[in-house]
Wavefront OBJ file of the C-alpha trace (Angstrom):
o trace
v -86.250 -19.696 -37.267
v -83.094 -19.317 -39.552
v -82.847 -15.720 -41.130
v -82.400 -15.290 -44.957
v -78.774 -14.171 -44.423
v -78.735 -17.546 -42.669
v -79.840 -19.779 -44.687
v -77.618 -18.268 -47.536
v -74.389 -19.059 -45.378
v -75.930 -22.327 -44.878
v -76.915 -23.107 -48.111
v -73.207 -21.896 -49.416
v -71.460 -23.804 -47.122
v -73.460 -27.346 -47.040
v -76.615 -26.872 -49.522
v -74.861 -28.610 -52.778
v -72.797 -30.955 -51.540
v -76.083 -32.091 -49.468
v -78.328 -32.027 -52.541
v -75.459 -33.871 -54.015
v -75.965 -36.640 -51.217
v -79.361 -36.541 -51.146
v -79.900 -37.251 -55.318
v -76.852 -39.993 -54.567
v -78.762 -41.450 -52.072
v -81.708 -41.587 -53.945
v -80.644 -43.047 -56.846
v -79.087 -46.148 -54.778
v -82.728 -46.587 -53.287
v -83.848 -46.539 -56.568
v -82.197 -48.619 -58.146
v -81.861 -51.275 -55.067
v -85.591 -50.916 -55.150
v -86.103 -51.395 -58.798
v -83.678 -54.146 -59.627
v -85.147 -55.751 -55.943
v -88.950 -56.209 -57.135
v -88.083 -57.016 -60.875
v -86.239 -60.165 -59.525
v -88.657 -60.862 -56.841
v -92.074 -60.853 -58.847
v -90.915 -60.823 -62.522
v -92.644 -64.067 -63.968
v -89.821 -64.921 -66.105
v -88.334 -65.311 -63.115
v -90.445 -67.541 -61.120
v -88.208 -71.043 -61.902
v -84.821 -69.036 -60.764
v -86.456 -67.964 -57.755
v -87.281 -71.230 -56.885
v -83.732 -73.146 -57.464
v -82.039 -69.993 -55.893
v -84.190 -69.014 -53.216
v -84.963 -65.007 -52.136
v -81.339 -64.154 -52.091
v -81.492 -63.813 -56.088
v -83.136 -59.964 -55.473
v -80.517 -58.970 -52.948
v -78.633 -59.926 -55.292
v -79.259 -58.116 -58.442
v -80.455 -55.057 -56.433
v -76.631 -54.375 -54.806
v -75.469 -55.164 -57.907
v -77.666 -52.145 -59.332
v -75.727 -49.997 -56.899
v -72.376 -51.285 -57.408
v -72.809 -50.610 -61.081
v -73.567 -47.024 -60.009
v -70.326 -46.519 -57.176
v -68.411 -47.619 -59.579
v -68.657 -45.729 -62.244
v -68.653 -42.686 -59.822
v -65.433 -43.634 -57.896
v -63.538 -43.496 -61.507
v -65.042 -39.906 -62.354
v -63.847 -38.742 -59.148
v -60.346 -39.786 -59.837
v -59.858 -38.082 -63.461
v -57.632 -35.292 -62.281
v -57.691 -33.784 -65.796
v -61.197 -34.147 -66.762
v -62.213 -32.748 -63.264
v -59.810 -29.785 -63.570
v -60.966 -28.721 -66.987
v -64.384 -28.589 -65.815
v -62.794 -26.957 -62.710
v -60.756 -24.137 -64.099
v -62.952 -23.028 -66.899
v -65.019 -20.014 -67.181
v -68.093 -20.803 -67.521
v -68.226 -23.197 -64.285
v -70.400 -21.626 -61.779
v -68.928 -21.632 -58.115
v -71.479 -24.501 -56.621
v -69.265 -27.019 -59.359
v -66.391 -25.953 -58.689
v -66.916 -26.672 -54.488
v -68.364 -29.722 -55.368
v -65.389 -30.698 -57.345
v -63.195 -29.881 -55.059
v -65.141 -32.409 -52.708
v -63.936 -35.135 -54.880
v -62.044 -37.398 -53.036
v -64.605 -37.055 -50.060
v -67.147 -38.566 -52.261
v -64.675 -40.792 -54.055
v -64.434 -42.449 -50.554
v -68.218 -42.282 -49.838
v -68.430 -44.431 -53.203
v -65.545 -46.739 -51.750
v -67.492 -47.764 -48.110
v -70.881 -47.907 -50.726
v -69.102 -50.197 -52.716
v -67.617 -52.287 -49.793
v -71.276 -52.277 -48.008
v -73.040 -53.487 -51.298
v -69.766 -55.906 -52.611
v -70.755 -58.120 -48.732
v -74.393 -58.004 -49.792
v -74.281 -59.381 -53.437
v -71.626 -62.063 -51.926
v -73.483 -63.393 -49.034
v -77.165 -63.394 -50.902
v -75.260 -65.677 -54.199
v -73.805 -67.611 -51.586
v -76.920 -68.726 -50.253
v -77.975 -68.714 -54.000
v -75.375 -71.381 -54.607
v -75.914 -73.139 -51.872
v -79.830 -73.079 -52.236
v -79.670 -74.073 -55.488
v -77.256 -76.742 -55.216
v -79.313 -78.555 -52.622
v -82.105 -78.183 -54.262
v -81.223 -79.896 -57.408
v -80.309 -83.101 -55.155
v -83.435 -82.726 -52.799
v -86.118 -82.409 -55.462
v -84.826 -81.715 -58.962
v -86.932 -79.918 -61.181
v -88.848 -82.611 -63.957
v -90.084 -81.119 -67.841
v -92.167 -83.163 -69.323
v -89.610 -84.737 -71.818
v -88.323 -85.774 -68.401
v -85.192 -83.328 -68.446
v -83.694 -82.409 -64.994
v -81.156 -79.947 -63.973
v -79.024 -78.749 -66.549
v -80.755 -79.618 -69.291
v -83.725 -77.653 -68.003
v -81.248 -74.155 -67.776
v -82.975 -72.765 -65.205
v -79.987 -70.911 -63.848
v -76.565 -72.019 -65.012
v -74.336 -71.920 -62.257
v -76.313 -75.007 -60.966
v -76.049 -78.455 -62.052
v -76.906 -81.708 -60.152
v -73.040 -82.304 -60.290
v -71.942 -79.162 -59.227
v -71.174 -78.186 -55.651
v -70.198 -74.603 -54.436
v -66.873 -74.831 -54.152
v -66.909 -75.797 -58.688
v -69.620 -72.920 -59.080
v -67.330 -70.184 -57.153
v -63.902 -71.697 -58.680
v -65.318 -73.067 -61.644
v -67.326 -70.513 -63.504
v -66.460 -67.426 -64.964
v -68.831 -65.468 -62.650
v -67.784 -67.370 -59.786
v -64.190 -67.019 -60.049
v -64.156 -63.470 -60.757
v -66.042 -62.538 -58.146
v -63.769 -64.159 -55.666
v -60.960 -62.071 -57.086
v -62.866 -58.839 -57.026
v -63.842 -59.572 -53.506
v -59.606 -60.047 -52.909
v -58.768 -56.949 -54.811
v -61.392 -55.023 -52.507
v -60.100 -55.951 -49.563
v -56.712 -55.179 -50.275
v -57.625 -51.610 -51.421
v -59.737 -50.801 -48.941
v -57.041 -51.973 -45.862
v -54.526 -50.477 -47.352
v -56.551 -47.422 -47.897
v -56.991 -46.605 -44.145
v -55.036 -43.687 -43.181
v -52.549 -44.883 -40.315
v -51.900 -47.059 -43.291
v -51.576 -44.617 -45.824
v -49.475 -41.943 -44.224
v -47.210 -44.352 -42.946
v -46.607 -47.063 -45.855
v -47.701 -44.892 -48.585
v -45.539 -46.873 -51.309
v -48.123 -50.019 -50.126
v -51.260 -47.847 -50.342
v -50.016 -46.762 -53.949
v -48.880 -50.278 -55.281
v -52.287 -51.833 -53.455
v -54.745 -49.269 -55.374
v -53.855 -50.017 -58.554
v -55.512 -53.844 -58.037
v -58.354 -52.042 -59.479
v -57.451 -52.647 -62.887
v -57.999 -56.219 -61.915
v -60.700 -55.130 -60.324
v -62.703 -53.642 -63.303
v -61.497 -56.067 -65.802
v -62.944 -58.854 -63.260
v -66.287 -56.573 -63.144
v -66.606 -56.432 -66.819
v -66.097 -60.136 -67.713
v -68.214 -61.227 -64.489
v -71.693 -61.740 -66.158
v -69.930 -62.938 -69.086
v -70.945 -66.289 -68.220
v -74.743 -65.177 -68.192
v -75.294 -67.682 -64.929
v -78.556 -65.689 -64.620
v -80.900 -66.695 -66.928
v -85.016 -66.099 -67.488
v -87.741 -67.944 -68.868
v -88.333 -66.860 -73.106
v -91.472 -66.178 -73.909
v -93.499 -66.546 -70.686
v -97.776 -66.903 -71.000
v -101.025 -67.961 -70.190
v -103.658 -69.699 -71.295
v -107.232 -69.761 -70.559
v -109.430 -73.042 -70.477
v -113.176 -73.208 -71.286
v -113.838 -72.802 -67.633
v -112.159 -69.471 -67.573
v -108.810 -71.325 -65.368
v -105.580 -69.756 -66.287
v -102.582 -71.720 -67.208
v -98.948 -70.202 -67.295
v -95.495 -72.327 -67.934
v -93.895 -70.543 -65.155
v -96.116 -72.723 -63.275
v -95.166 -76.025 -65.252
v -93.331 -77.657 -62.260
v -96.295 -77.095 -60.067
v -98.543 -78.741 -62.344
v -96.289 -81.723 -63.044
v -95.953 -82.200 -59.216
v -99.596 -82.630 -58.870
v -100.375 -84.672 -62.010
v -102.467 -81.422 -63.463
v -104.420 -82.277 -67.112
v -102.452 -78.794 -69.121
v -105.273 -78.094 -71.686
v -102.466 -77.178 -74.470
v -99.971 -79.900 -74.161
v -97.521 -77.368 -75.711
v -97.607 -75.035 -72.871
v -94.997 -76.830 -70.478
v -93.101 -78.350 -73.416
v -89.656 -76.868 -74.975
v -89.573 -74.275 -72.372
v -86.322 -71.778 -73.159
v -83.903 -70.250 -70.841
v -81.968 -68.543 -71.922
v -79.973 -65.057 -71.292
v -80.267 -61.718 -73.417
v -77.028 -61.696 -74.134
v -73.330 -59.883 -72.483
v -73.378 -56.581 -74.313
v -77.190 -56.430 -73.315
v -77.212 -58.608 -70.228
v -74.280 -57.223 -68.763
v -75.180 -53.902 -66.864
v -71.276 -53.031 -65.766
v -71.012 -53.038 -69.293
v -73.107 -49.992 -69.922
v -72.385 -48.265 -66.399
v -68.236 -48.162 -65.796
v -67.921 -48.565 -69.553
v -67.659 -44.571 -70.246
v -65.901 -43.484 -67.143
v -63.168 -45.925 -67.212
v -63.181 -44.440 -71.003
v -62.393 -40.953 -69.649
v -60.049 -42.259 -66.959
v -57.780 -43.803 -69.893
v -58.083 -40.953 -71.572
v -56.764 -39.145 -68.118
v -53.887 -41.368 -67.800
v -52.709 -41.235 -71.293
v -52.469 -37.159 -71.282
v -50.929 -37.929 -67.463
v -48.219 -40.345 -68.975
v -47.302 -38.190 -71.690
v -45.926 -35.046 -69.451
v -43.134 -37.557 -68.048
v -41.912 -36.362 -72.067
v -41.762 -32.880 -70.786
v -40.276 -32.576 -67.967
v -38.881 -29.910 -65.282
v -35.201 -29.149 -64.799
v -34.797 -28.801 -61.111
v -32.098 -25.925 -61.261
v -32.013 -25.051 -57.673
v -32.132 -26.501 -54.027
v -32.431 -24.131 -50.990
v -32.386 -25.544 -47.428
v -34.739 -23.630 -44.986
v -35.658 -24.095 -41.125
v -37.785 -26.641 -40.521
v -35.575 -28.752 -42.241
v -37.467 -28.118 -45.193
v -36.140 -27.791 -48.525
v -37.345 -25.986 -51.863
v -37.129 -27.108 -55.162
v -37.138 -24.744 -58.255
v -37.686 -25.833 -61.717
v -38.457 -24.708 -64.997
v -40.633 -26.590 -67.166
v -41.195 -25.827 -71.236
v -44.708 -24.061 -71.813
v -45.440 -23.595 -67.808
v -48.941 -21.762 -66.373
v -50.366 -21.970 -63.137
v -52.750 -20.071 -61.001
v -52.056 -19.079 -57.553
v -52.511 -21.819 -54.581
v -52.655 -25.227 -56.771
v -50.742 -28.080 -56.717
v -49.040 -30.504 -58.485
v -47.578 -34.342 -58.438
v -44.207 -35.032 -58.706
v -42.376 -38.197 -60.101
v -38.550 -39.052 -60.162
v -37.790 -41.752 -62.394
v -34.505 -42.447 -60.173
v -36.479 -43.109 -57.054
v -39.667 -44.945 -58.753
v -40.770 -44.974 -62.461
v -44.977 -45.287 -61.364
v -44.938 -42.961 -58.089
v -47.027 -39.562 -57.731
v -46.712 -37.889 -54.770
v -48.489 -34.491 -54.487
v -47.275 -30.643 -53.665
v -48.392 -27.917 -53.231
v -47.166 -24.937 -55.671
v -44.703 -22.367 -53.408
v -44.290 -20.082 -56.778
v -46.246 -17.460 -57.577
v -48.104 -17.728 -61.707
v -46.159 -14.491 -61.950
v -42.834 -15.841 -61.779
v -40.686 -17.505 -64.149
v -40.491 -20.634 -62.309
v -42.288 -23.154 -60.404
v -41.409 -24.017 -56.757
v -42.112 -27.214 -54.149
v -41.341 -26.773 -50.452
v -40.459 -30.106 -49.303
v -40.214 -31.862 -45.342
v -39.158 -35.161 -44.979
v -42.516 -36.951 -43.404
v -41.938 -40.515 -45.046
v -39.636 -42.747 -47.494
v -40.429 -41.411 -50.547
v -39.324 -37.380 -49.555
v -36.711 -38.742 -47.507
v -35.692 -40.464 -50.785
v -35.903 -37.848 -52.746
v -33.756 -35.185 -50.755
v -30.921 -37.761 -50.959
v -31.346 -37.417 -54.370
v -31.308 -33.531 -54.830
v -28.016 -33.880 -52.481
v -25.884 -36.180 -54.792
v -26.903 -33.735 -57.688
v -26.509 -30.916 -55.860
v -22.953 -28.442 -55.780
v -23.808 -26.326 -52.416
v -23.188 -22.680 -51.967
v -23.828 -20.402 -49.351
v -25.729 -17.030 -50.550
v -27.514 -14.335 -49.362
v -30.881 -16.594 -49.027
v -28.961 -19.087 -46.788
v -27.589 -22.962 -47.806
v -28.638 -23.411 -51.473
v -27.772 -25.398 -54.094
v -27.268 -25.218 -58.041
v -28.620 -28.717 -59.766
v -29.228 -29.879 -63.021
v -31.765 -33.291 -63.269
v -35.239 -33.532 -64.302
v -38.161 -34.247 -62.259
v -41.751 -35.069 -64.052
v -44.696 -32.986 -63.256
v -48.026 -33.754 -63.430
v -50.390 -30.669 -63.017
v -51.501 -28.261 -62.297
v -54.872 -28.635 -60.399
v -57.107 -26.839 -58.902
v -58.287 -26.212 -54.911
v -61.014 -23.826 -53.541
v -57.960 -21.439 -52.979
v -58.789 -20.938 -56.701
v -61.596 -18.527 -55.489
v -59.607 -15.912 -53.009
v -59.505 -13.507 -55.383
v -63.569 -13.604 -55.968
v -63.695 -11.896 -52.674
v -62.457 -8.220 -51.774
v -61.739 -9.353 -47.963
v -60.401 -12.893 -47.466
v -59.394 -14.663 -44.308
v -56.196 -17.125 -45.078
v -55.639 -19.733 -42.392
v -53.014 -21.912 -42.513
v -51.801 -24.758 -39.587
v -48.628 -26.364 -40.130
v -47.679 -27.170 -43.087
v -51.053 -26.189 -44.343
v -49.360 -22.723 -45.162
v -47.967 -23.617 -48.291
v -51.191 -22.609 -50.440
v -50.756 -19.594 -49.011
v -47.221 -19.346 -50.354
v -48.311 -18.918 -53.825
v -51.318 -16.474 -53.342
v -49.684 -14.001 -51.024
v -46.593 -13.727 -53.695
v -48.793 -13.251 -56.124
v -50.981 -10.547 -54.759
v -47.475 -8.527 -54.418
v -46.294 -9.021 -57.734
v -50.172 -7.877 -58.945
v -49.384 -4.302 -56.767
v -45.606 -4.392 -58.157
v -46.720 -4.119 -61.656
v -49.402 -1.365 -60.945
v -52.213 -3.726 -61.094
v -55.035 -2.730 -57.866
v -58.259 -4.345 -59.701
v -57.676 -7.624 -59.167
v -60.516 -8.324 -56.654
v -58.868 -8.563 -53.004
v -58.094 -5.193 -51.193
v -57.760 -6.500 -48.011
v -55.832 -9.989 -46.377
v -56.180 -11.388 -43.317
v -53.538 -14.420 -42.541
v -53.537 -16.702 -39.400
v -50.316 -18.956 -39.427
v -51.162 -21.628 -36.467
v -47.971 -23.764 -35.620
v -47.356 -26.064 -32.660
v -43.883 -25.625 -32.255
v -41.376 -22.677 -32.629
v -39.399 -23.797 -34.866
v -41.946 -24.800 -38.126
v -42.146 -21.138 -38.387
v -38.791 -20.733 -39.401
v -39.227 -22.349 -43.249
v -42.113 -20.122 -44.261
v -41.179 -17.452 -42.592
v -38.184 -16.445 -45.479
v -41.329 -16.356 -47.942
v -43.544 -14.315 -45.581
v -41.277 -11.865 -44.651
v -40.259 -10.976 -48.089
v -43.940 -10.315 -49.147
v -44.643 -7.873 -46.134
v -41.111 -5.833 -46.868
v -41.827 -5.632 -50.153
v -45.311 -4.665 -49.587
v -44.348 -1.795 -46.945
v -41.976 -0.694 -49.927
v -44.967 -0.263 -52.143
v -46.902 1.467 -49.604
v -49.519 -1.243 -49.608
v -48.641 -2.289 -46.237
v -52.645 -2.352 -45.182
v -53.191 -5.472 -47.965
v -52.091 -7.838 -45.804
v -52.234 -8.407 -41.637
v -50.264 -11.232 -40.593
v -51.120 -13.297 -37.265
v -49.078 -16.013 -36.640
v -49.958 -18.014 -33.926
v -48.263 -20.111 -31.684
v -50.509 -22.773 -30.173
v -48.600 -25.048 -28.079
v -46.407 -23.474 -25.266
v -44.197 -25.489 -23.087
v -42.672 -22.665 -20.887
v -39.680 -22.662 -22.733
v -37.682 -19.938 -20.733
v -35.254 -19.181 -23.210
v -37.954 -18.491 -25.500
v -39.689 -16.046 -23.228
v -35.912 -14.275 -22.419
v -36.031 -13.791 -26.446
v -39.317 -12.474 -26.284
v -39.124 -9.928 -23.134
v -35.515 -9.020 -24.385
v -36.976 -8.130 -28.094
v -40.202 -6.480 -27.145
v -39.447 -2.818 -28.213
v -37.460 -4.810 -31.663
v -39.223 -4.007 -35.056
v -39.296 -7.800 -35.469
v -40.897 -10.294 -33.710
v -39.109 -12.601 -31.782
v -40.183 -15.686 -32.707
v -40.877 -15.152 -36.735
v -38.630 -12.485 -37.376
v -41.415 -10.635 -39.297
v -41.449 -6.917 -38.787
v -44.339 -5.156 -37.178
v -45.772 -8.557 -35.937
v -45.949 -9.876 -32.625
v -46.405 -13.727 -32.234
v -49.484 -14.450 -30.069
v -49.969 -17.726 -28.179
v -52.595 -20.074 -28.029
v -55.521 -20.476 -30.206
v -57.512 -17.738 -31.700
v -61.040 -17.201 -30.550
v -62.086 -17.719 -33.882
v -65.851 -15.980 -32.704
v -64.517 -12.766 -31.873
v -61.702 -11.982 -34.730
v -64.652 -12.737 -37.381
v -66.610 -10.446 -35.760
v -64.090 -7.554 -35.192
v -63.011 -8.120 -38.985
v -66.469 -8.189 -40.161
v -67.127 -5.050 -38.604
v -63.689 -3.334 -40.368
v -65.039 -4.285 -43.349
v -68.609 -3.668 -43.544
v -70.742 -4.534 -46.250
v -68.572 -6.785 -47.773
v -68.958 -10.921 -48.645
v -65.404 -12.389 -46.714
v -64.129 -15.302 -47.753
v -62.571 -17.801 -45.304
v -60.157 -20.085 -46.850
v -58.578 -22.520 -44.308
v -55.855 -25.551 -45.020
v -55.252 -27.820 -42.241
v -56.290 -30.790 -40.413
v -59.969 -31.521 -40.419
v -60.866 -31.249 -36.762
v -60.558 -27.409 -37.096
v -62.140 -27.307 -39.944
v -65.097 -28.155 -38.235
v -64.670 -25.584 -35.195
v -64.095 -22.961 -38.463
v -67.305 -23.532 -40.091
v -69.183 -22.987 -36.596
v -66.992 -19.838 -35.734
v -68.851 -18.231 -39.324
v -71.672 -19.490 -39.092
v -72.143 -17.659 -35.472
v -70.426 -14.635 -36.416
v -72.817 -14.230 -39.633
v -75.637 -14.605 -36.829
v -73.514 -12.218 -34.224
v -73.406 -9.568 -37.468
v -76.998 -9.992 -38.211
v -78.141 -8.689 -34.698
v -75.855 -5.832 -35.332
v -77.514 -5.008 -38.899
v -74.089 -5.461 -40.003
v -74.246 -6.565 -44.010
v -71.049 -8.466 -43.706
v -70.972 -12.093 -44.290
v -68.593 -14.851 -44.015
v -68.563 -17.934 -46.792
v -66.408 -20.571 -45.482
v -64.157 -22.690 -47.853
v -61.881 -25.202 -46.418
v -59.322 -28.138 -47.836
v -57.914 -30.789 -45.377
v -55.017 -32.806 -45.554
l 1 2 3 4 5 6 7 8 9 10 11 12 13 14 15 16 17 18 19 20 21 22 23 24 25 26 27 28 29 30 31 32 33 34 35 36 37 38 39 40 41 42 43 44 45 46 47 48 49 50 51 52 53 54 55 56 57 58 59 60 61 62 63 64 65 66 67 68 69 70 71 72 73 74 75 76 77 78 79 80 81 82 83 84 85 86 87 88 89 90 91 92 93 94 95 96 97 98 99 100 101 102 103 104 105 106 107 108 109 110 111 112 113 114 115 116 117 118 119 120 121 122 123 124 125 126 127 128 129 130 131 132 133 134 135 136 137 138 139 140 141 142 143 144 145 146 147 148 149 150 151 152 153 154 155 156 157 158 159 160 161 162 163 164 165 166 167 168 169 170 171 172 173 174 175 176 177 178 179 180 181 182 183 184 185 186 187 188 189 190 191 192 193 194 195 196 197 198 199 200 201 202 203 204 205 206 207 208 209 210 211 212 213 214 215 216 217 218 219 220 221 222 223 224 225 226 227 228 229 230 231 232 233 234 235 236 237 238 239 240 241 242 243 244 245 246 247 248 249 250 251 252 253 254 255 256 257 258 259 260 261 262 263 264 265 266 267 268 269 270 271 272 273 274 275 276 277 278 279 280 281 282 283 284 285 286 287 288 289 290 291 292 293 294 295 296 297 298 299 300 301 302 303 304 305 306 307 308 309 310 311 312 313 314 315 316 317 318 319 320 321 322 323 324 325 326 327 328 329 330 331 332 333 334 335 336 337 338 339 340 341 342 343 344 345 346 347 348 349 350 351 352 353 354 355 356 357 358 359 360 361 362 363 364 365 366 367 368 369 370 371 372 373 374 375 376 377 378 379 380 381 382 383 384 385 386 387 388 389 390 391 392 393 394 395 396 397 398 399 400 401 402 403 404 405 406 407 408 409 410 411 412 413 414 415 416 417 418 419 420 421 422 423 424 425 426 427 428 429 430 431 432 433 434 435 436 437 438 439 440 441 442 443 444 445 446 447 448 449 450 451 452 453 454 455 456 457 458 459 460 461 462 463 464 465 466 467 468 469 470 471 472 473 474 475 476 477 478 479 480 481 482 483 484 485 486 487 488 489 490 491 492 493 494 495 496 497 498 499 500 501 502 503 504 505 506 507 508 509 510 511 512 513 514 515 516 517 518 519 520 521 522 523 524 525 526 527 528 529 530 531 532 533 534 535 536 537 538 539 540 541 542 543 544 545 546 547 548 549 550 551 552 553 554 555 556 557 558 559 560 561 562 563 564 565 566 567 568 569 570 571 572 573 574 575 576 577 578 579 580 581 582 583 584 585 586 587 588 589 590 591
């Protein structure tokens, strides 16, 4: 049985985005469930159910979920409203890690939506289709002798109609054929061999949902649905009961209706859009805030950074510095950038190099697709290169818009007094920002701001990616030795993949005695190949610092992620068995 220390780790690393899920989960039941029997036994409902047939409460009870996905999957996407919640006081730690789970659940809403979009479709197709034959098989007879439309059963039907003039020819109809379009086009383009590689399409694709949600708003507009007004019974003098939902049945069988009024002037009708229309109510708000989100989103391309300087590192990667009127940040966030040369309606995120402390904010940038690649031809025909002391640089003068910035669980590193910084690939640059930042907090005498010791893993495939971080790195551990706080931070860079490169391993025998390593160039660190065993160094650093909540912050791809989260949660359990009071809390954000 899981210990209390246990179930604490467990409960901090999956308990609220699982009681998130779970109350999710259970309000789609509900509301399938709900919206499912009120169509399938309502009375006022009984003359629908028998032109459409029994996929009317499939129908209405995915449309009860959509209504629900869809207002979530705009909340999840209202960077500003999210990071005000985020980065205020007064928002407890379980928010904030569910926040930054936002786009995980943003896609969770997306594959809801796409599940519950192929129910509603198929269950009014067979509606359509249903009813359509059944107005020419056996049409429904009032006693005035009305049939079909005249009796308004449910609109979208009509002895004249067929399916193809009920899907292209009513409101309802038509629109859902283009929200089933837009959907598909979103969600294909959406797929990530898709995304990473023709991001421009993914971008230009997503932004069908404005047709999207305008089609969702106006699609019950037509009010195809309707319901029997004022539905009762009536009781004879032999106690029978007589309802006019059951008119047609009694006109079928030549019944004697004791109140000839009962089946006569019967009214369908619908409540209504504003009231009828449950979208309405649902996606009305959020898509309210998400306006709301773009419009303060738009404005900052009014204020925008001057990109002052270039400088080319290893990798190749290049940084950008700017300077931007009325600037804050907080260490290991990120912003989107947007060059009005290259594309007036692109965002592309970064993360933030710079440290809060400085008077400047900073982008590393690698060329991984056509918009970067784009945008370093840019820099170059603005640039006027130099060579200084921090290698190939340039001095520029063009403006760049920023949008930002936001928040990640890096936000919390300096919540804990030890924290474990791991970083694969390019999933260093968080780290950038933080580890800058912790010196320039020693610099100016400041030794209370939470963190007293740093542990930092730097995982790379390949040689040569350490060579763009390692400038950044190896300034922060100099000028930490000069402030005799050397013992803040322990650097162990990683090298994962090894190809017995021998001129690599001549560099390495040849420089073994060297103060620097040969592979980073940092000083007092020695490059160590493969992987970590993650199990072991969380226990040997738990033990250094006993007594003490660590907090493991990890950027990377997802498949270690997982291997992380099982590495603490055994170590917690390895520390347990040693009465050790040390505990791990694992925080991670994949790219």
């Amino acid at each position: 049985m899981p210990s209390l220390k246990q179930l604490k780790f467990k409960f901090y690393a999956h308990g609220p985005k699982t009681i998130f899920l779970l109350i999710w989960l259970g309000l789609n039941i509900f509301l399938f469930a709900y919206d499912y029997y009120q169509y399938d036994t309502a009375t006022k409902y009984t003359y629908l159910r028998k032109i459409v047939g029994e996929g009317l409460p499939f129908a209405r009870g995915s449309a009860a979920c959509l209504n629900l996905n869809c207002a979530l999957i705009v909340l999840c996407v209202c960077r500003n409203f999210l990071s005000l919640i985020h980065n205020s006081e007064y928002c407890p730690r379980v928010i904030r890690r569910l926040i930054n789970h936002n786009l995980a659940l943003h896609k969770l809403c997306a594959w809801s939506i796409v599940l519950h979009t192929i129910i509603h479709t198929l269950a009014h197709t067979f509606n359509v289709e249903f009813g359509v034959s059944f107005f020419k098989l056996e049409p429904i007879v009032a006693p005035d002798g009305s049939t079909g439309s005249e009796l308004k059963a449910a609109n979208f039907v009509d002895q004249k109609d067929t399916v193809y003039t009920v899907l292209f020819g009513s409101v309802g109809g038509l629109t859902g054929v283009i929200i089933d379009v837009c959907l598909f086009l979103m969600v294909t383009s959406s797929i990530k061999i898709v995304r990473r590689s023709f991001f421009e399409v993914f971008w230009f694709t997503h932004h069908l949902f404005i047709v999207f949600f305008i089609c969702l708003l106006f699609h019950a507009s037509g009010q195809m649905i309707t319901s029997l007004q004022g539905a009762r019974c009536i009781t004879d003098s032999n106690g029978g009961e007589w309802c006019n939902y059951k008119c047609d049945e009694y006109l079928k069988n030549d019944a004697k209706v004791p109140d000839d009024d009962l089946c006569v002037d019967l009214v369908f009708k619908g409540p209504g859009y504003i009231n009828y229309s449950k979208s309405y109510w649902w996606v009305g708000v959020p898509l309210i805030i998400y306006a709301i989100d773009r419009i303060v989103r738009w404005t900052r391309r009014f204020n925008p950074a001057v990109v002052y300087k270039a400088i080319e590192h290893p990798g190749p990667c290049l940084e950008l510095r700017m300077r931007k009127r009325g600037w804050k940040q907080q260490a290991g966030q990120y912003v989107f950038l947007q060059c009005s040369e290259l594309s007036l309606f692109e965002w592309h995120p970064f993360t933030l190099t710079s440290a809060p402390e400085e008077n400047y904010l900073s982008v590393h940038i690698r060329k991984s697709g056509d918009w970067t690649g784009a945008l370093l031809k840019t820099v170059g025909k603005h640039s006027k290169a130099k060579t200084t002391k921090e290698g190939k640089n340039a001095e520029l003068n063009f403006h760049i818009a920023v949008d930002g910035p936001y928040g990640t669980p890096s936000d919390d590193i300096f919540k804990y007094k030890t924290t474990v910084l791991i970083g694969a690939g390019v999933g260093v640059t968080p780290y950038a920002s933080i580890l800058k930042s912790v010196w320039y907090k020693l610099k100016s005498g400041n030794y209370n701001f939470g963190v007293k010791k740093i542990y930092f893993y730097w995982l790379c495939s390949d040689a040569s990616v350490f060579g763009w971080f390692t400038s950044v790195i190896k300034e922060v551990v100099n000028e930490l030795k000069e402030l005799d706080c050397s013992d803040y931070l322990e650097v162990r860079p990683h090298l994962t993949r090894f190809n017995n490169d021998k001129d690599m391993m001549e560099n390495v025998a040849m420089n073994m005695d060297s103060e620097e390593d040969a592979i980073t160039s940092l000083p007092g660190v020695q490059t160590r190949f493969g992987r970590p065993n993650w199990f072991k160094d969380f226990v040997a650093i738990g033990q250094e610092n006993e007594g003490t909540d660590i907090g493991v912050f990890f950027c990377g791809p997802a498949i270690l992620s997982e291997s992380l989260d099982k590495a603490c949660s055994l170590a917690n359990a390895e520390l347990e068995e040693q009465s050790s009071n040390s505990m791990f809390f694992y925080n991670k954000e994949n790219f």
